[in-house]
Backbone as CSV, one residue per row, in Angstrom:
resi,resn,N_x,N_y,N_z,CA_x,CA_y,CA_z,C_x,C_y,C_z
1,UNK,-51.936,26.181,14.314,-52.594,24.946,13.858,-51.631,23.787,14.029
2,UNK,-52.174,22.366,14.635,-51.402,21.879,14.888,-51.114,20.741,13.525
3,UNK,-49.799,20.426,13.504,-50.248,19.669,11.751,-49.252,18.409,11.994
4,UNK,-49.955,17.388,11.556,-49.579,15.738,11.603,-49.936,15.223,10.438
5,UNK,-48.937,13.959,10.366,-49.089,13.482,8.625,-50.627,12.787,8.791
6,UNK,-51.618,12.613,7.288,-52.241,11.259,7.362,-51.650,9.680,7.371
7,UNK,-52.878,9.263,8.068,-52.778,7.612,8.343,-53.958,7.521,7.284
8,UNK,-53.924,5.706,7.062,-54.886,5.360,6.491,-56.395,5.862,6.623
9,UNK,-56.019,5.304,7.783,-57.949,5.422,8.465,-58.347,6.410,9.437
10,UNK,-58.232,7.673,8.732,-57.997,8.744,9.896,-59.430,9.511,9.508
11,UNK,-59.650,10.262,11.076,-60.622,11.379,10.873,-59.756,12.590,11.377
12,UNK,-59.734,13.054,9.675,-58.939,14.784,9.856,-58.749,15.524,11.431
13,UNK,-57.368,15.044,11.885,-57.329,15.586,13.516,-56.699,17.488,13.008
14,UNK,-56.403,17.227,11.923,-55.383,18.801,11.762,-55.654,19.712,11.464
15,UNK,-57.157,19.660,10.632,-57.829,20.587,10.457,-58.940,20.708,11.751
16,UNK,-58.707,22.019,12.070,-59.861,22.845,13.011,-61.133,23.432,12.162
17,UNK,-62.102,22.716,12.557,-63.031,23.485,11.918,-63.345,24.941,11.565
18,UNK,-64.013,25.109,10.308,-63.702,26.714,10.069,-64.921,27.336,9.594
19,UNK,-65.355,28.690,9.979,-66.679,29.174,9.454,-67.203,29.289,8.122
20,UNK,-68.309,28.713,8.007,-68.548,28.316,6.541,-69.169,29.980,6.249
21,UNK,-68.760,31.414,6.999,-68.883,32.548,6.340,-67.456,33.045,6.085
22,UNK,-67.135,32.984,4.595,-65.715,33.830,4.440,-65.620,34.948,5.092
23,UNK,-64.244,35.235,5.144,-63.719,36.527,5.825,-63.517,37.947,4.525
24,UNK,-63.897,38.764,4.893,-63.959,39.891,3.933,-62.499,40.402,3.269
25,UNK,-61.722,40.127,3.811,-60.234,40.935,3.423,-59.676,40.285,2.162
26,UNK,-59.012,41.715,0.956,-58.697,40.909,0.342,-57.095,39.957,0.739
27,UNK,-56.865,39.396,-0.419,-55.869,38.348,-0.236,-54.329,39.374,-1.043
28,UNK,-52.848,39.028,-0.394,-51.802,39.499,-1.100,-51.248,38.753,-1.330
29,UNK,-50.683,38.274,-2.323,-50.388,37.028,-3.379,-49.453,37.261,-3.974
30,UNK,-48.686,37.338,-3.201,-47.237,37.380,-3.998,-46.408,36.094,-4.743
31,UNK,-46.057,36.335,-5.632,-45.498,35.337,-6.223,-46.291,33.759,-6.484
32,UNK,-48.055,34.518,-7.158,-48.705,33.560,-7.845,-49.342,34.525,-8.904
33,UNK,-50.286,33.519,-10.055,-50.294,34.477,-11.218,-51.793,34.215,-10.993
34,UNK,-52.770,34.713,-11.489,-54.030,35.050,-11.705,-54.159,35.403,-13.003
35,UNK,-54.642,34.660,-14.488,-54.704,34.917,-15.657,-56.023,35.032,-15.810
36,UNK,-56.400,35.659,-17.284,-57.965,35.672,-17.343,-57.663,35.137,-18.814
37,UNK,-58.845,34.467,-19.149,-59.062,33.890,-20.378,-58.511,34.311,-22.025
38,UNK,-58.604,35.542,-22.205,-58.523,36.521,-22.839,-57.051,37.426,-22.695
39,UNK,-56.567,38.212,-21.587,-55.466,39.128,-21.497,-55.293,39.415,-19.686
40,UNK,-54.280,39.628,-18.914,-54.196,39.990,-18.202,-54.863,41.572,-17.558
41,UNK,-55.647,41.630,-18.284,-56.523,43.351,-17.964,-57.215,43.135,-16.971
42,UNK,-57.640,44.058,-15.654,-58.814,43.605,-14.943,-59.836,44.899,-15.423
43,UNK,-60.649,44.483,-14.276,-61.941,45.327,-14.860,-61.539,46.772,-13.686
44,UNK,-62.367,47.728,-14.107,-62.512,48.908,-12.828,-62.957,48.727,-11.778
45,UNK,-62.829,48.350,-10.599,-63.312,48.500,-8.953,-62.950,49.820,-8.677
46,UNK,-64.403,50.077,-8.027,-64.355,50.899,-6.980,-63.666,50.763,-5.457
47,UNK,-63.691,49.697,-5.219,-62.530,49.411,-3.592,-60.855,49.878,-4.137
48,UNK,-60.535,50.269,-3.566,-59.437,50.137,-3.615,-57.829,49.130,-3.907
49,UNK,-58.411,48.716,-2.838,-57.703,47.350,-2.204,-57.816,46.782,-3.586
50,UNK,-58.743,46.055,-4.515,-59.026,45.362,-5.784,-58.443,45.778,-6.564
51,UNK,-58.479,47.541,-6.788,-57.796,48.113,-7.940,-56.210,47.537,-7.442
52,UNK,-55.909,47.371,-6.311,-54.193,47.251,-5.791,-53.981,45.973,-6.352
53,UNK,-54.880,44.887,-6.299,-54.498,43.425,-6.608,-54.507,43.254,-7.927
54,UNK,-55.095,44.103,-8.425,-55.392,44.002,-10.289,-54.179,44.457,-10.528
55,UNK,-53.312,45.669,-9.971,-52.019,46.031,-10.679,-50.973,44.958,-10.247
56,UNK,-50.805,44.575,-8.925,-50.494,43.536,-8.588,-50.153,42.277,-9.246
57,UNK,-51.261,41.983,-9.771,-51.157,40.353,-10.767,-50.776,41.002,-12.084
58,UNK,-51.411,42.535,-12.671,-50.303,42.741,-13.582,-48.874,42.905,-13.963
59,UNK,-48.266,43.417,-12.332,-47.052,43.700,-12.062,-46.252,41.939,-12.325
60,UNK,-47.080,41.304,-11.336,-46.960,39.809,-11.765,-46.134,38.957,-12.839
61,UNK,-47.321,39.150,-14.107,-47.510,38.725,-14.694,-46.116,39.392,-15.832
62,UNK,-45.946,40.158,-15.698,-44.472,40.908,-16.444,-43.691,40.315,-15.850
63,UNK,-43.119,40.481,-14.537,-42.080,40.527,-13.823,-41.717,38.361,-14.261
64,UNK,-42.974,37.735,-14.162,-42.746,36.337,-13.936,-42.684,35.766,-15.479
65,UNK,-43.255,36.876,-16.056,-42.808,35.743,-17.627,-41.049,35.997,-17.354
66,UNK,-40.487,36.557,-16.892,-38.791,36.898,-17.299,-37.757,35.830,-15.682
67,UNK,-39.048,35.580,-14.947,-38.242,34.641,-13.853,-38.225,33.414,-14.412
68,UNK,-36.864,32.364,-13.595,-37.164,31.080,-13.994,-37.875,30.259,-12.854
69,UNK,-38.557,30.630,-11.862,-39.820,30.044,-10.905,-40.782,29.781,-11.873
70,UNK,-40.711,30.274,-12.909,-42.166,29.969,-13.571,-42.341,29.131,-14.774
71,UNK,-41.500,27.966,-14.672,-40.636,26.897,-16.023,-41.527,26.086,-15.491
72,UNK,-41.565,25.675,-14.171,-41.821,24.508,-13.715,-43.564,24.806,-14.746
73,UNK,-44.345,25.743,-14.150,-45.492,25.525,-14.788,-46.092,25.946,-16.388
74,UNK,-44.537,26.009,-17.239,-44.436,27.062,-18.398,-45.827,26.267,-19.118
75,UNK,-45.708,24.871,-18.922,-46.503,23.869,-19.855,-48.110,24.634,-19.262
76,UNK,-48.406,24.702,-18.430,-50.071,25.092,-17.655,-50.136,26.557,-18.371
77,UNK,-49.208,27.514,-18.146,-49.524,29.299,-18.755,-49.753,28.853,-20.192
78,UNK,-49.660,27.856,-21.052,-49.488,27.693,-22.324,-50.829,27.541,-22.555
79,UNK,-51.439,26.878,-22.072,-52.772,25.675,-22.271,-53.906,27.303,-22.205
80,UNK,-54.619,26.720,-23.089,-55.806,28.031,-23.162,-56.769,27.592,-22.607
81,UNK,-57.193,28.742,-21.607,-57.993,29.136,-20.270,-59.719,28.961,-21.041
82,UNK,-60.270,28.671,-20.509,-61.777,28.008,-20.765,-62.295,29.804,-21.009
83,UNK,-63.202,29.749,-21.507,-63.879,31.365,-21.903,-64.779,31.375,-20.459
84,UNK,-64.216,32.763,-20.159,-65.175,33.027,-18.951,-64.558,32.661,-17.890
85,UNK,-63.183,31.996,-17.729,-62.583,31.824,-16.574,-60.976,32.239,-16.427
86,UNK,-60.847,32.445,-14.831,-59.143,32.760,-15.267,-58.234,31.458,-14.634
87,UNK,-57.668,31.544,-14.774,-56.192,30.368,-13.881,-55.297,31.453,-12.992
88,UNK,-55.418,30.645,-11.428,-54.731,31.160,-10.610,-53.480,29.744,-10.283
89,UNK,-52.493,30.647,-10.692,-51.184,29.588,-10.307,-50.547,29.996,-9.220
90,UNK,-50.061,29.582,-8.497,-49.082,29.172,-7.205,-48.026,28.568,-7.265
91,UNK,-46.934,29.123,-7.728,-45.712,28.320,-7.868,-45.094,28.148,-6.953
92,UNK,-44.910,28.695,-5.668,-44.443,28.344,-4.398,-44.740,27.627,-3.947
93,UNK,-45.988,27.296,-3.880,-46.868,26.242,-3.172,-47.654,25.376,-3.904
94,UNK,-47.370,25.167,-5.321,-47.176,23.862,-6.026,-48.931,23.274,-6.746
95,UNK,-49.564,24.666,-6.995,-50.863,23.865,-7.394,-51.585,25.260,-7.918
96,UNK,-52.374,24.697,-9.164,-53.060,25.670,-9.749,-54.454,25.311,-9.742
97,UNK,-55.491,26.108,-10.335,-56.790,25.734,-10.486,-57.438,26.869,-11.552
98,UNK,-58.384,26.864,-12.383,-59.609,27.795,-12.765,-60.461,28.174,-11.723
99,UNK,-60.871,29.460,-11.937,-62.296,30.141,-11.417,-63.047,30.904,-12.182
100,UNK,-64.269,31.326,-11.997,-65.258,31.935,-13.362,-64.154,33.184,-12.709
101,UNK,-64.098,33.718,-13.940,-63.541,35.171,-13.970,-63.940,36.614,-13.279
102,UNK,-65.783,36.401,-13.494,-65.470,37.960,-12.458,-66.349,37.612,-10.898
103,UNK,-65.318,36.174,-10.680,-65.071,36.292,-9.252,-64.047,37.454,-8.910
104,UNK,-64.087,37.343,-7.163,-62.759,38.033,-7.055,-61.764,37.738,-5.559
105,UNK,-60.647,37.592,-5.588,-60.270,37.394,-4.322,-60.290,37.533,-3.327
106,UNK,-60.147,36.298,-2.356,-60.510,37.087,-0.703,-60.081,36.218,0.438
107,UNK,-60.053,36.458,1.189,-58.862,36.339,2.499,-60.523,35.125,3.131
108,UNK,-60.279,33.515,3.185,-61.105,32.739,3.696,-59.768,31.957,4.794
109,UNK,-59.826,32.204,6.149,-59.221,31.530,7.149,-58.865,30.613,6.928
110,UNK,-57.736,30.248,7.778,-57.113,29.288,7.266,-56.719,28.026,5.850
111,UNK,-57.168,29.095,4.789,-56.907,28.849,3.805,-55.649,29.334,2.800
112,UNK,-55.347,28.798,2.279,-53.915,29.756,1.333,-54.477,30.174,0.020
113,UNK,-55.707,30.200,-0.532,-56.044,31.160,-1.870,-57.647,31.113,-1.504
114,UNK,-58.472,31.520,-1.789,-59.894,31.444,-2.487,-60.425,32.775,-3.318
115,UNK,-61.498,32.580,-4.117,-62.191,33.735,-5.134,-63.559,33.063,-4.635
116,UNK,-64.561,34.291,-4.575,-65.847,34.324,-4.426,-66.694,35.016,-5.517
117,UNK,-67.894,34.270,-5.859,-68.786,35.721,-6.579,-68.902,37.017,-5.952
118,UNK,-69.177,37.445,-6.968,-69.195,38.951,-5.942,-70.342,39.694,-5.780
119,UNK,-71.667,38.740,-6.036,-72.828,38.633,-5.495,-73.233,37.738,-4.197
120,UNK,-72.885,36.660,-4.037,-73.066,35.260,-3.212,-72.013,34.661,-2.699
121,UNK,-71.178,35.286,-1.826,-70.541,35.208,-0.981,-70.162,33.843,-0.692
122,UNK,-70.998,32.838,-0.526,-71.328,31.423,-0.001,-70.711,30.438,-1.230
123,UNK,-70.928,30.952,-2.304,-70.709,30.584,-3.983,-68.777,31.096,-3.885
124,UNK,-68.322,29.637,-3.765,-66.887,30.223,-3.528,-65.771,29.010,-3.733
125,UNK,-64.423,29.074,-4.066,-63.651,28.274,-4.502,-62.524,28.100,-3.102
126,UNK,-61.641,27.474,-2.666,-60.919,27.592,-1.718,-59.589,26.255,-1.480
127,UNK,-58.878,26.834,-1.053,-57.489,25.447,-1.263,-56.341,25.916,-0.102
128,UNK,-56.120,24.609,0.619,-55.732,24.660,1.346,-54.713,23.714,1.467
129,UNK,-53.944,23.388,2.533,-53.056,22.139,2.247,-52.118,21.962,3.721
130,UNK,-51.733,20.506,3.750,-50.914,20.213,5.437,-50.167,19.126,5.270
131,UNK,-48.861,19.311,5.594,-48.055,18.012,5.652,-48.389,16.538,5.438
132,UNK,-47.689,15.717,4.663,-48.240,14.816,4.762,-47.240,13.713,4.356
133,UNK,-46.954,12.567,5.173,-45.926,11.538,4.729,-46.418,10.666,3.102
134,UNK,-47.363,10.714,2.840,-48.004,9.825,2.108,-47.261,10.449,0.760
135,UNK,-47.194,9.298,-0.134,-46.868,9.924,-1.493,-47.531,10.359,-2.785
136,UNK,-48.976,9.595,-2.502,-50.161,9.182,-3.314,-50.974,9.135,-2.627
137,UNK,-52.635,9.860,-3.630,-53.631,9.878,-2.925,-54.496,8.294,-2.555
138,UNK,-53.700,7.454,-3.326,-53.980,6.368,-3.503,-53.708,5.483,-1.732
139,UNK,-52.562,5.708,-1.479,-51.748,6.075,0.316,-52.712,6.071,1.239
140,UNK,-53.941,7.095,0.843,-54.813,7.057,1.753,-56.184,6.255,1.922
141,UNK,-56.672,5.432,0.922,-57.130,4.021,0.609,-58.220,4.210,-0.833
142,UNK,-58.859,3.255,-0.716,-59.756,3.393,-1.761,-60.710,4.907,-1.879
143,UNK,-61.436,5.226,-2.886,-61.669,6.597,-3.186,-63.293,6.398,-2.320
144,UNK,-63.731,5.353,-2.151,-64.866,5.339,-1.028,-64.706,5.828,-0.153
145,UNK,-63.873,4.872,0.671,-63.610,4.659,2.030,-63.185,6.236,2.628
146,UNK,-62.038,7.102,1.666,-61.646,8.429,1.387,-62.739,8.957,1.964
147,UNK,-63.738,9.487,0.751,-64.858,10.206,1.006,-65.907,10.205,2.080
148,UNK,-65.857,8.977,2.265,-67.099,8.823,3.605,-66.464,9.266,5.067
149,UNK,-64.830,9.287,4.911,-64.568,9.470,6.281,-64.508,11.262,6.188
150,UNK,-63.640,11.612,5.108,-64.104,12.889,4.548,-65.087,13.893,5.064
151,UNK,-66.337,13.234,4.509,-66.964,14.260,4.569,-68.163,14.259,5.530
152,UNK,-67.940,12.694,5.908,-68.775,12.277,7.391,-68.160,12.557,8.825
153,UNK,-66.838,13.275,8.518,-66.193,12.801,9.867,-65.336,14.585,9.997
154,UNK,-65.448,15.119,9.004,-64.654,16.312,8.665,-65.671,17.683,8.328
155,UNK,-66.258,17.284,7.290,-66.806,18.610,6.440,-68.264,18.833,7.056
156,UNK,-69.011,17.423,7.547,-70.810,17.671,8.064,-70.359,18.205,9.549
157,UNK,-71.275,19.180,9.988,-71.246,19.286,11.322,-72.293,18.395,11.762
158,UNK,-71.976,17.991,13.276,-73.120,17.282,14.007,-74.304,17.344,13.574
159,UNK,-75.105,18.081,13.395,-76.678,18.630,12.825,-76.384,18.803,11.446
160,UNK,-75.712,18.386,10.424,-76.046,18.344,9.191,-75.988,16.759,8.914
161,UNK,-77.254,16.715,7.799,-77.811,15.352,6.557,-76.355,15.639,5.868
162,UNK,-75.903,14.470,5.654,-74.928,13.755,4.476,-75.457,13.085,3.479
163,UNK,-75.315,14.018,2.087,-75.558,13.116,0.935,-74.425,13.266,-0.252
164,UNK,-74.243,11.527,-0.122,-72.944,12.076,-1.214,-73.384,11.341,-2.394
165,UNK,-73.065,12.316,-3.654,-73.944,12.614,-4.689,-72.521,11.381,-5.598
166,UNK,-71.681,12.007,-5.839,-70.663,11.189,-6.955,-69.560,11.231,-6.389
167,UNK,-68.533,10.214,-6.760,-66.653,10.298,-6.332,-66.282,10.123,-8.332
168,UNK,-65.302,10.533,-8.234,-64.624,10.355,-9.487,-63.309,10.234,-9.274
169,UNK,-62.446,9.519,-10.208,-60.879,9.484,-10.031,-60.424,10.015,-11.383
170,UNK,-58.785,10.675,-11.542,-58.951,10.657,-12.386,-57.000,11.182,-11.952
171,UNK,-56.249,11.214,-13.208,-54.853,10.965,-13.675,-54.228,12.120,-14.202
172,UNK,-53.667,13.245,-13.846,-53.230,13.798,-14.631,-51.889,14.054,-14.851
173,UNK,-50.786,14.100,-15.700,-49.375,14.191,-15.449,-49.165,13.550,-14.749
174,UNK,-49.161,12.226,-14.668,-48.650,11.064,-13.901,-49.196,11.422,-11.955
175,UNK,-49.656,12.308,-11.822,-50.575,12.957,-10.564,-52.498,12.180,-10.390
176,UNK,-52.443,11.891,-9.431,-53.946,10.736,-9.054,-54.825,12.049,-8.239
177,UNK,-55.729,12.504,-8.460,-57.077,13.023,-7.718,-58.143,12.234,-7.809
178,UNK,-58.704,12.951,-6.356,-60.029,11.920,-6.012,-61.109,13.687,-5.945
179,UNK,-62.015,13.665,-6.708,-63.199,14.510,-6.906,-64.355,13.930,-6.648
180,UNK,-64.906,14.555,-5.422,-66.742,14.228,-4.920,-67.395,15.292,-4.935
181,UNK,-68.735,14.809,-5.048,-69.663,15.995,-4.702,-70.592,15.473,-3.832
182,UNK,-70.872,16.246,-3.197,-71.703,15.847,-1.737,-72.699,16.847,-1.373
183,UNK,-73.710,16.744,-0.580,-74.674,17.183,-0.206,-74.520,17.556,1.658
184,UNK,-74.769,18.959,2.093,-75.120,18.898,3.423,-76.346,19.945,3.636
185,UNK,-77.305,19.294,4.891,-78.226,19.950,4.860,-78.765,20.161,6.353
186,UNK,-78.952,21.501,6.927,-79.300,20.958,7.978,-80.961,22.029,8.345
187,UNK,-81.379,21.852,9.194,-82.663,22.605,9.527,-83.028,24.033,8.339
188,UNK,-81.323,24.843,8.990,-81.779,26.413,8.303,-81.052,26.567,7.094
189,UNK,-80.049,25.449,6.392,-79.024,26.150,5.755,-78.696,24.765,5.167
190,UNK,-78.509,24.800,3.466,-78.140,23.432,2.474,-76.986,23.818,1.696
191,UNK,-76.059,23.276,1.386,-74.982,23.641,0.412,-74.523,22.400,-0.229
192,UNK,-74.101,22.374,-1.523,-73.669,21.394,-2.184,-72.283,21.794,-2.627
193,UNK,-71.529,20.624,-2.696,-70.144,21.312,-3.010,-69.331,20.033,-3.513
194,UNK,-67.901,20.264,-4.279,-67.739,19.355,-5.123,-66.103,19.854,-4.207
195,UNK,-65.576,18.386,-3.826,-64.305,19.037,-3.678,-63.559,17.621,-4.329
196,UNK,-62.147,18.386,-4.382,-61.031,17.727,-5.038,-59.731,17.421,-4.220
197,UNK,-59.110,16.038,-4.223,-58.016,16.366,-3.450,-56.595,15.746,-3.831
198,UNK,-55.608,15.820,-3.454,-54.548,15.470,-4.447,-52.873,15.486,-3.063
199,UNK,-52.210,14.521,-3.499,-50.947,14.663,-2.760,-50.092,14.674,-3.611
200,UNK,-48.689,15.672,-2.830,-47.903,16.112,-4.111,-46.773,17.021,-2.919
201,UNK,-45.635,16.850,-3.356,-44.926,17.770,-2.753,-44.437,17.438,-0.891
202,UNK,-44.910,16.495,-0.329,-45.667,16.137,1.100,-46.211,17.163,1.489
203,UNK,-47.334,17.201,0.485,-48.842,17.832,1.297,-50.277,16.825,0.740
204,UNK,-50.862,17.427,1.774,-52.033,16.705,0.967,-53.027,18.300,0.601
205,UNK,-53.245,18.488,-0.651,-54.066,19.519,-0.802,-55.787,19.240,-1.276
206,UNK,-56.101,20.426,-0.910,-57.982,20.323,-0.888,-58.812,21.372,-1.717
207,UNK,-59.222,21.534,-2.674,-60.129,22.664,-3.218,-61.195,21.882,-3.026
208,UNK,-62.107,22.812,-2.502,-63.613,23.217,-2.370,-64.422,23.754,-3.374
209,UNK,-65.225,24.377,-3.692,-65.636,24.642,-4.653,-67.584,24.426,-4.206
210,UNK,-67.773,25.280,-3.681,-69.402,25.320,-3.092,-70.467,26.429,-3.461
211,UNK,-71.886,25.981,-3.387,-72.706,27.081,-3.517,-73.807,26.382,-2.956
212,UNK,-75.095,27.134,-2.568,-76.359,26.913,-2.057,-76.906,25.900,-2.653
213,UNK,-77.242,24.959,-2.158,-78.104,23.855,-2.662,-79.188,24.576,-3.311
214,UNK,-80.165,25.650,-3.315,-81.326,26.132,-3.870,-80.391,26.471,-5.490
215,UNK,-79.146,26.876,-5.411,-78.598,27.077,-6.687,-77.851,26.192,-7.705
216,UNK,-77.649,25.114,-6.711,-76.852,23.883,-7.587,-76.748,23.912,-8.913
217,UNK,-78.495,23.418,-9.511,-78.813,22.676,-10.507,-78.071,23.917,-11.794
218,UNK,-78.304,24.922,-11.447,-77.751,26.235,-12.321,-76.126,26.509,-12.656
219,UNK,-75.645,26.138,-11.153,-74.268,26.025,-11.025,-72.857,25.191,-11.447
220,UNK,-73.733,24.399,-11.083,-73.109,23.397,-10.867,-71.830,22.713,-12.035
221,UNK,-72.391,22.589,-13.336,-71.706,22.481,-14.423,-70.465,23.761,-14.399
222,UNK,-70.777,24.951,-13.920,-70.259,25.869,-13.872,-69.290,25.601,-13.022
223,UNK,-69.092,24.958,-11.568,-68.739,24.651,-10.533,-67.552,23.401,-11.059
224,UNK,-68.264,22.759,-11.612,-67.061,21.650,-12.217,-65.791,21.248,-12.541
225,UNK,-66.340,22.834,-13.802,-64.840,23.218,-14.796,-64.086,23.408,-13.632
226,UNK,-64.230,23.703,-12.418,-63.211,24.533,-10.878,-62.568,22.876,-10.369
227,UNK,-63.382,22.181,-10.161,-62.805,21.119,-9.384,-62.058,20.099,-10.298
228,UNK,-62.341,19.907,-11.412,-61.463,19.061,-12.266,-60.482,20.256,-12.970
229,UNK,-60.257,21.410,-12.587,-59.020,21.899,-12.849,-57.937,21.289,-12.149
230,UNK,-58.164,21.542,-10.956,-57.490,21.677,-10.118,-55.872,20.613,-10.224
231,UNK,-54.920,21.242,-10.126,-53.719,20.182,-10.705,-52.353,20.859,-9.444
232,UNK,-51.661,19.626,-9.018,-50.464,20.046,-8.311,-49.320,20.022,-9.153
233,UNK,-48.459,20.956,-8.707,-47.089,21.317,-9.909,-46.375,20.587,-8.656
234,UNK,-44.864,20.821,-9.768,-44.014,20.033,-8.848,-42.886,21.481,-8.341
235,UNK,-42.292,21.372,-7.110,-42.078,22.275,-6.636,-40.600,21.615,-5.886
């Protein structure tokens, strides 16, 4: 992948478009934590591979309360996890988020984390991230101008309707995100999706956070708590 900083007024040259069907494999995650609301326990899978990642994030989760990699985000492991969801942290790579809990992990291309339902495949969280000179999301202009090039110039394919539903800004730990939700629709296939984005570290990072437009109205609140998690650590 070829990777160049943003300019102001750019249409995303660095990202290659990517299949809006995840890839089946799970994900190996070393040296990030996956908490659940409640206790680090997972549930029983029958795959294998799942039962490996469940001991995995337990092995984790011992080994990293006793490292000091995990100071930087001691303040985030503290904060109590919404009921029904877990927190996946990334301390290497400088950014955490919530997901409903019995999602489960999975290997989405060119991405560095995502969790899916494990009914609806399409219903899925995802974060990614690419160099970037800028220091602030602010760097890259007003939170309009952002979004329309976004998601008119990046996320619709040729044959998809653009509807963008809300932008929000918002401050956290002295850190600026810009959160939209948008609409694409085309002949055979509608999805609504709320993404979030944030610079930090020189990257610019992206969670997604999508499901079927026929499911929105159900979701969606559900979908939320995911995109206004979303927070960059410092690294």
């Amino acid at each position: 992948m070829a990777m160049s900083s943003l300019s102001l007024n750019w249409v995303p040259p660095t990202f290659p478009k990517k299949s809006n069907v995840p890839q089946s494999n799970e994900l190996a995650r070393p040296n990030s934590l996956s908490l659940q609301n409640n206790s680090a326990t997972c549930p029983k899978e029958t795959i294998s591979n799942e039962e490996n990642n469940c001991k995995r994030r337990q092995l984790l989760l011992g080994v990293g309360a006793l490292t000091a990699n995990l100071l930087p985000a001691a303040s985030l492991l503290a904060e109590e996890i919404p009921p029904n969801y877990s927190s996946f942290v990334d301390i290497p790579d400088g950014y955490s988020y919530y997901y409903p809990s019995d999602w489960r992990e999975f290997d989405f291309r060119g991405h560095d984390s995502a969790f899916k339902d494990r009914f609806l495949q399409l219903q899925n969280v995802r974060v990614r991230f690419i160099p970037t000179d800028k220091k602030d999301i602010h760097d890259m202009g007003p939170i309009n101008e952002v979004v329309y090039n976004l998601v008119n110039h990046y996320y619709a394919a040729p044959n998809q309707f653009v509807d963008i539903l809300d932008m929000q800004e918002r401050t956290t730990d002295g850190k600026n995100y810009y959160t939209f939700e948008y609409a694409l629709a085309s002949q055979n296939f509608a999805s609504t999706s709320f993404t979030t984005i944030a610079i930090g570290n020189g990257r610019f990072y992206t969670l997604v956070v999508a499901a079927l437009e026929r499911r929105w109205k159900r979701v969606r609140n559900k979908l939320k708590v995911v995109a206004d998690s979303f927070r960059v650590l410092d690294i």
